[in-house]
C-alpha positions in Angstrom: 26.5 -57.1 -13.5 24.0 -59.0 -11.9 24.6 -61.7 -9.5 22.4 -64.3 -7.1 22.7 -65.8 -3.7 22.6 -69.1 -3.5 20.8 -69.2 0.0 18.6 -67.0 -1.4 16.4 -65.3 -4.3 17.6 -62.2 -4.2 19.4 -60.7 -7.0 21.2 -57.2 -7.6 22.0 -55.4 -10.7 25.0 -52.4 -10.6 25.5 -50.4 -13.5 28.2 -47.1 -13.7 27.9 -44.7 -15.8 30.4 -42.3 -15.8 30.6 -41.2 -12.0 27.3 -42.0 -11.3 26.5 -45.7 -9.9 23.5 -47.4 -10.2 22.1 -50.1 -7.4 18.7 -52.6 -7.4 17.8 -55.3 -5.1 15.8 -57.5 -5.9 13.5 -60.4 -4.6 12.8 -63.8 -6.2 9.4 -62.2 -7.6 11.8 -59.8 -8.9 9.8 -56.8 -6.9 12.3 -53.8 -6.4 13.7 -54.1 -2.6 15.9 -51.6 -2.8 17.3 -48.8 -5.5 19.8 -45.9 -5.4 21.7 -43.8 -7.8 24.7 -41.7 -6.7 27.5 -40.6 -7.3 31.2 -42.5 -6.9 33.0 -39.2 -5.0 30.3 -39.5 -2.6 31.6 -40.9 0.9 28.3 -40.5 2.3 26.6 -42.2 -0.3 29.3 -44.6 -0.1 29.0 -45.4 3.2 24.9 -46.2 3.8 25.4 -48.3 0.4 27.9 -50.4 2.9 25.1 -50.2 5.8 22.4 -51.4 2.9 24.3 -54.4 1.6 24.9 -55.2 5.2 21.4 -55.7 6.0 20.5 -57.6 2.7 23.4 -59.9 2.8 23.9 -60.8 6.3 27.6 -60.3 7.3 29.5 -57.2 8.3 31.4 -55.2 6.1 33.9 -54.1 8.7 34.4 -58.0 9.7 34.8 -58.6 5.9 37.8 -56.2 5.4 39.2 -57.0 9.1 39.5 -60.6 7.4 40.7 -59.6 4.2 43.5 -57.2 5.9 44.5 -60.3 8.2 45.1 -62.3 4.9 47.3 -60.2 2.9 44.6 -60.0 0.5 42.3 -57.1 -1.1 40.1 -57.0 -4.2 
């Protein structure tokens, strides 16, 4: 799966295979900004992934589910 933002060039690829997850960010010159591989039933690994995706996407994943929770709503 790869998406884009439209305010910006970034772009991030996540592929799973089997238990193991793997992440890249990338820039509009498509140089590497970040990359991780780890493993699903990791809560540790879980939780800087949410602290990394903060910083590249500019909102907070606590207000995000806060919202989500209000609205009835989940994935």
């Amino acid at each position: 799966m790869s998406k884009k933002n439209k305010n910006s060039k970034d772009e991030y690829t996540c592929r799973r295979e089997g238990e193991i997850i793997k992440i890249e960010i990338r820039d509009g010159t498509r140089k590497i900004l970040y990359r991780t591989k780890f493993n699903a039933q990791d809560k540790n690994a879980l939780i800087m992934l949410l602290g990394v995706l903060e910083k590249y996407s500019g909102f907070s994943v606590y207000a995000l589910i806060q919202q989500k929770l209000k609205v009835g709503e989940w994935w």
